[in-house]
C-alpha positions in Angstrom: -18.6 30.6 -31.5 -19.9 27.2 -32.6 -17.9 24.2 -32.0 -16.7 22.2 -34.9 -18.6 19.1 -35.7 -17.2 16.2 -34.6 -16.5 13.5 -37.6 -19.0 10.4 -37.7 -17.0 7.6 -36.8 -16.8 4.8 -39.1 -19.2 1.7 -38.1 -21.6 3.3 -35.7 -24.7 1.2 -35.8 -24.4 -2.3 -37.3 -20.2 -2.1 -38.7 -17.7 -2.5 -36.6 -16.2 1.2 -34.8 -13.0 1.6 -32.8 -14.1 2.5 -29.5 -11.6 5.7 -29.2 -12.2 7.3 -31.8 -16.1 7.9 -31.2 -15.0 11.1 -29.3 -12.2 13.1 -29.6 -9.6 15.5 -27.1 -10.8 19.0 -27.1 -8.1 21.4 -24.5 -9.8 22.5 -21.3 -12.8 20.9 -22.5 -15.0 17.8 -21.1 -16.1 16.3 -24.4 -19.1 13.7 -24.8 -21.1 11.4 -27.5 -24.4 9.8 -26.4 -24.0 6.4 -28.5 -27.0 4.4 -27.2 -30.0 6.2 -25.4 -32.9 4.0 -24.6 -35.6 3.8 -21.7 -33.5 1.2 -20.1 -30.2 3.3 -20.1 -27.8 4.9 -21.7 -24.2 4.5 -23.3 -21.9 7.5 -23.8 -18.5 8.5 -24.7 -16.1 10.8 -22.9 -12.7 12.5 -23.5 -11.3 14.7 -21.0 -8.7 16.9 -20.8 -6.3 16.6 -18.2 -7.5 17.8 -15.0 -10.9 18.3 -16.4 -13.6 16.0 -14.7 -17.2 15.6 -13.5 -18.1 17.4 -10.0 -19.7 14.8 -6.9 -23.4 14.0 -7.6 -25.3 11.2 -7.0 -27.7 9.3 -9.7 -30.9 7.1 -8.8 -29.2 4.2 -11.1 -26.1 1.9 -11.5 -23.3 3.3 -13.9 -20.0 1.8 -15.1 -17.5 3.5 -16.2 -14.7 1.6 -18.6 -11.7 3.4 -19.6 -10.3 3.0 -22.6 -7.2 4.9 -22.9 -5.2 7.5 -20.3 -6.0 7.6 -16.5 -8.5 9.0 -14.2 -9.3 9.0 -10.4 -12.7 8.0 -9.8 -14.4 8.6 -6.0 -17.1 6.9 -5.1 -19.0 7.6 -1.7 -15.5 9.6 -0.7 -13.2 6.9 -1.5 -10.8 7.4 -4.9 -10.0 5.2 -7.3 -7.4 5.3 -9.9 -8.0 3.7 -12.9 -6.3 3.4 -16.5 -7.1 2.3 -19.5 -8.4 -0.9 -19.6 -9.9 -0.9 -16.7 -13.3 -0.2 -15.5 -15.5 0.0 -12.1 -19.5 0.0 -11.1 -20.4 3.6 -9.5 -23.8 2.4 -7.7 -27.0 3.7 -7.9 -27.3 6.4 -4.6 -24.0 7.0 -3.9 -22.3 10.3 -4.4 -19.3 10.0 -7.2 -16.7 11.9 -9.2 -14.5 11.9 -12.2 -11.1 13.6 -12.7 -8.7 13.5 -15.5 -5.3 12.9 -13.9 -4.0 12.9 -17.7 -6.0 13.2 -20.4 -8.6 10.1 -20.8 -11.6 8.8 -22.7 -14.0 6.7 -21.0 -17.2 4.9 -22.0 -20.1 5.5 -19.6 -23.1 2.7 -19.5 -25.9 3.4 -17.2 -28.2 1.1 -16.4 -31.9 2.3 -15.4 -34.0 -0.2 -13.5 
């Protein structure tokens, strides 16, 4: 069954866009936008369901996650962090992370390649 198509926000590219609403809840369901993809890195926009997440893994580069609304525990080389919207933390290059909805939450993800 193909998923329905998510609406184009208003303001992507050079108008204004409100930051939540460039991806939306979906129930059970991890649900992401690539906004910006470049050689240098990448910006991307989550929403997760609650209890939904992203498994450990590790990445050669530095990535920062800022979440904008709900909260999430995020572990970083086996230590957790919770974090709610607002608020936001580096996940450095080489060291093995995770997400996990502890509500629902939307987060932006910017990953810097060097």
């Amino acid at each position: 069954m193909k998923e329905p198509a998510q609406p184009k926000p208003k303001g992507l590219g050079t108008e204004a866009a409100k930051v939540a609403d460039l991806v939306h809840y979906q129930d059970g369901s991890t649900v992401s936008r690539e906004i910006v993809k470049k050689p240098t890195g990448t910006v991307t926009a989550f929403a997760f369901d609650a209890e939904q997440g992203l498994s450990e893994h590790t990445a050669p580069f530095d990535a920062l996650v800022h979440v904008l609304e709900g909260e999430a525990e995020v572990s970083i080389a086996g230590k957790p962090h919770r974090l709610q919207g607002g608020e936001m933390i580096l996940m450095p290059a080489g060291q093995p992370h995770a997400l996990k909805a502890l509500q629902r939450f939307k987060m932006i993800l910017t990953m810097i390649r060097s």
